[in-house]
C-alpha positions as CSV (number, residue, x, y, z in Angstrom):
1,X,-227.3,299.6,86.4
2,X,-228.6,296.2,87.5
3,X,-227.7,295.5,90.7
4,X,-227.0,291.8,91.9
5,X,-225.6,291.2,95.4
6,X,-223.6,288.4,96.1
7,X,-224.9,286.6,99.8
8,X,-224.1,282.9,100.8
9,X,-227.2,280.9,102.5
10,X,-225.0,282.1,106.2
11,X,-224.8,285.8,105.5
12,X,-221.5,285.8,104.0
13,X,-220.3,286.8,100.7
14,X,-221.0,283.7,98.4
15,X,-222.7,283.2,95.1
16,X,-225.1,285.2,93.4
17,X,-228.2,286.4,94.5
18,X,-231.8,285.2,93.7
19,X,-233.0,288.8,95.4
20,X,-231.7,292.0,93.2
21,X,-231.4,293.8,97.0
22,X,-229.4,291.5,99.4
23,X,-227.6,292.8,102.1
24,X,-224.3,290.6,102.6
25,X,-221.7,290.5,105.5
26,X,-218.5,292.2,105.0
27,X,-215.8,290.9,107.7
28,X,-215.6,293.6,109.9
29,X,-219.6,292.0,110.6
30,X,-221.2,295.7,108.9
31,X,-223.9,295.1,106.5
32,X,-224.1,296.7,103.6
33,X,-225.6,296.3,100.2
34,X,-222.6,294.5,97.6
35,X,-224.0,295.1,94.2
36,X,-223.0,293.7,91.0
37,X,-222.9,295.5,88.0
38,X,-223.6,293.8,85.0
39,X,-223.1,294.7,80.6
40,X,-223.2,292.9,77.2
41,X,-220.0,293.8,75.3
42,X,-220.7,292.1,71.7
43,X,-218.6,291.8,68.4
44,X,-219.4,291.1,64.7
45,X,-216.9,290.5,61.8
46,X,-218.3,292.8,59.9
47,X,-215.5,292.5,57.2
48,X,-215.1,289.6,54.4
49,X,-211.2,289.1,55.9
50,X,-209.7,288.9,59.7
51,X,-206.4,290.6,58.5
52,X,-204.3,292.3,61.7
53,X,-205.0,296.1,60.0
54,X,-208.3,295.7,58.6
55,X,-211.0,293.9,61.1
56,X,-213.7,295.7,62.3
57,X,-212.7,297.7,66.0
58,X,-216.7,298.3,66.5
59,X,-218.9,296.9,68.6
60,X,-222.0,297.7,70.9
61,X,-222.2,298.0,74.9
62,X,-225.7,296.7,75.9
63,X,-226.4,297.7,79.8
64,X,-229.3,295.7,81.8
65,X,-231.7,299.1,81.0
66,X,-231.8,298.5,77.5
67,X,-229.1,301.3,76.5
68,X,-226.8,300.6,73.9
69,X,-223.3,302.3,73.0
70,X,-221.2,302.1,70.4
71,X,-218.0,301.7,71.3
72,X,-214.5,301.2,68.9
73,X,-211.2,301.0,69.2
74,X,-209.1,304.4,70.3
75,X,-208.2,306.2,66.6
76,X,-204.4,305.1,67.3
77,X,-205.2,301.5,67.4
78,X,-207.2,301.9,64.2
79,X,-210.9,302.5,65.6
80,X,-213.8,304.5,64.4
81,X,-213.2,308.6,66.2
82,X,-217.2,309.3,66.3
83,X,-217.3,306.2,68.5
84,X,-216.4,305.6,73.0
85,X,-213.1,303.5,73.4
86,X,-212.2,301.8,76.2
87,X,-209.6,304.3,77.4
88,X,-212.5,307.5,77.1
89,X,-214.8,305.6,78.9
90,X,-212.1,304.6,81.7
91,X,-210.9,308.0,81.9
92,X,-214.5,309.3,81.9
93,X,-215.7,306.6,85.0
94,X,-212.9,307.9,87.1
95,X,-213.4,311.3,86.7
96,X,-217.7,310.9,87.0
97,X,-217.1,308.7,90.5
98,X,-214.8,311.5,91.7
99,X,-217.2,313.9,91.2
100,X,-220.2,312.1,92.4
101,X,-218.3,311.3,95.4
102,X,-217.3,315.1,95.9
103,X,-220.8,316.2,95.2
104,X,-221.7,313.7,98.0
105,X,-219.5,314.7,100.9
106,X,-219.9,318.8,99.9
107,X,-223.3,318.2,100.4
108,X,-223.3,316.3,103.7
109,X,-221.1,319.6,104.6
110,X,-223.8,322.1,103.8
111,X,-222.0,323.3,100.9
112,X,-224.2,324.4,97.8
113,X,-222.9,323.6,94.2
114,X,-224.0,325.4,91.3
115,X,-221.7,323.4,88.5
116,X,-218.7,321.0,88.3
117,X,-217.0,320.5,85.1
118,X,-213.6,317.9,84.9
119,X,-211.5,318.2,81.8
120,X,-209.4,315.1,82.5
121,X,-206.2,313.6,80.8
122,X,-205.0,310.3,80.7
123,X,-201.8,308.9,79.9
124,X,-200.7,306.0,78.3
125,X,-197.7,304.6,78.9
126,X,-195.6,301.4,80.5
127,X,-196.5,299.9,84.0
128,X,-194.2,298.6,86.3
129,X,-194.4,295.3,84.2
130,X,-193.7,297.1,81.2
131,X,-197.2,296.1,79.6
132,X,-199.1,299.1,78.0
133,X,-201.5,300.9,80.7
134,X,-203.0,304.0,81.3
135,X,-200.1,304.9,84.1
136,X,-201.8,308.5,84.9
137,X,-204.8,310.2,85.0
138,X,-205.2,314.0,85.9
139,X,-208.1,315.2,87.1
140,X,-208.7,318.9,86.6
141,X,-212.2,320.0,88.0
142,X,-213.5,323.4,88.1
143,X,-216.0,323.5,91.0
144,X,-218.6,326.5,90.9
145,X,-220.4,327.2,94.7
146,X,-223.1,329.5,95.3
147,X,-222.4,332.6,96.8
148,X,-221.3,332.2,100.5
149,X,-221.5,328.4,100.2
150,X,-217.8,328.0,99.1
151,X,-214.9,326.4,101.4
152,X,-211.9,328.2,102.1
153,X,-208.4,326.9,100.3
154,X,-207.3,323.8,102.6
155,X,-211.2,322.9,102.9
156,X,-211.5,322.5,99.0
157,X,-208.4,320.2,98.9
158,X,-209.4,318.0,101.8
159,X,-213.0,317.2,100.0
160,X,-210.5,316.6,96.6
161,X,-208.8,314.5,98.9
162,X,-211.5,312.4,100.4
163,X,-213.3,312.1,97.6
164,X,-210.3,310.0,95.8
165,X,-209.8,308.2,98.9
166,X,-213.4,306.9,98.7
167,X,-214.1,306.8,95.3
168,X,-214.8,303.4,94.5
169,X,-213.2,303.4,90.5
170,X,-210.1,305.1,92.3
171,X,-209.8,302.2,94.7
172,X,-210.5,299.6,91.7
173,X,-207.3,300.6,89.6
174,X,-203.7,301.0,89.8
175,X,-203.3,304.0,88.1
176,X,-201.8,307.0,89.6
177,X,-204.7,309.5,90.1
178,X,-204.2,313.2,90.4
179,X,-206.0,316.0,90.9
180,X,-205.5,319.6,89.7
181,X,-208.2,321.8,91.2
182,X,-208.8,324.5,88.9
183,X,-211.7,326.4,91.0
184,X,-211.8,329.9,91.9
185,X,-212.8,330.5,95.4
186,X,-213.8,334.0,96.2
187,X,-211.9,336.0,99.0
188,X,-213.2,335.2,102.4
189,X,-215.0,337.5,104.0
């Protein structure tokens, strides 16, 4: 991703940028880089009409490195199956940033992780406001340690738990978050 940090001339957070690598102030007076991420999300009519139940749900997602992804409506809402939708690709964000944000802490905790594989479900339902939202999203990792680099129980939920409380998608959205931990730990020793 393209990263754009957003600086005033006095330190503070302000307008863009000129320097892809700024570090801004936050209040508390910390610095710390701020950066801004950045795609294309473009649209053709690529049919003669623009009736309700027959326009075109497909378009491209162009990021700053020159990848492009197809992405369509979900199959519900009348878009193309062999293409990402928005609600795969929200579901799929949250679940990557709470892994790479577990990944992160078990390895500042000296713990060795040999795979990690999420089968998450979201839900789509009403909000509060009654407007249609993806009110839930379950998390179900299955973390795999090396032999006698695994937690114990109540260690394996607090990283869970730490991880969603600094996972940056998680603290971006509204939706409920759970997790379901599906790892086996071996018997300690």
């Amino acid at each position: 991703m393209a990263l754009r940090c957003r600086a005033a001339a006095d330190g503070t957070l302000g307008k863009a940028s000129a320097s892809p690598y700024h570090v801004g102030r936050l209040s508390s007076q910390r610095e710390t880089l701020m950066p801004e991420f950045t795609a294309v999300v473009a649209w053709r009519r690529g049919t003669r009409d623009f009736d309700p139940n027959t326009w075109d749900r497909n378009h491209e997602v162009i990021f700053p490195e020159g990848l492009s992804v197809g992405f369509s409506a979900a199959p519900e809402f009348r878009g193309d199956p062999a293409k990402l939708n928005p609600h795969g690709a929200f579901l799929a964000a949250l679940a990557s940033c709470h892994m790479l944000t577990f990944l992160a802490l078990a390895a500042r905790r000296g713990l060795v992780i040999d795979a990690y594989d999420d089968d998450p479900v979201g839900t789509l339902g009403r909000n509060e406001d009654g407007r249609l939202a993806m009110t839930e999203v379950l998390l179900r990792p299955k973390v795999t340690f090396a032999a006698g680099k695994a937690p114990h129980q109540r260690g394996l939920a607090e990283l869970h738990h730490r991880a969603h409380r600094h996972c940056y998608m998680a603290n971006s959205v509204r939706t409920q978050i759970r997790v379901e931990d599906r790892t086996e730990l071996p018997e300690p020793v």
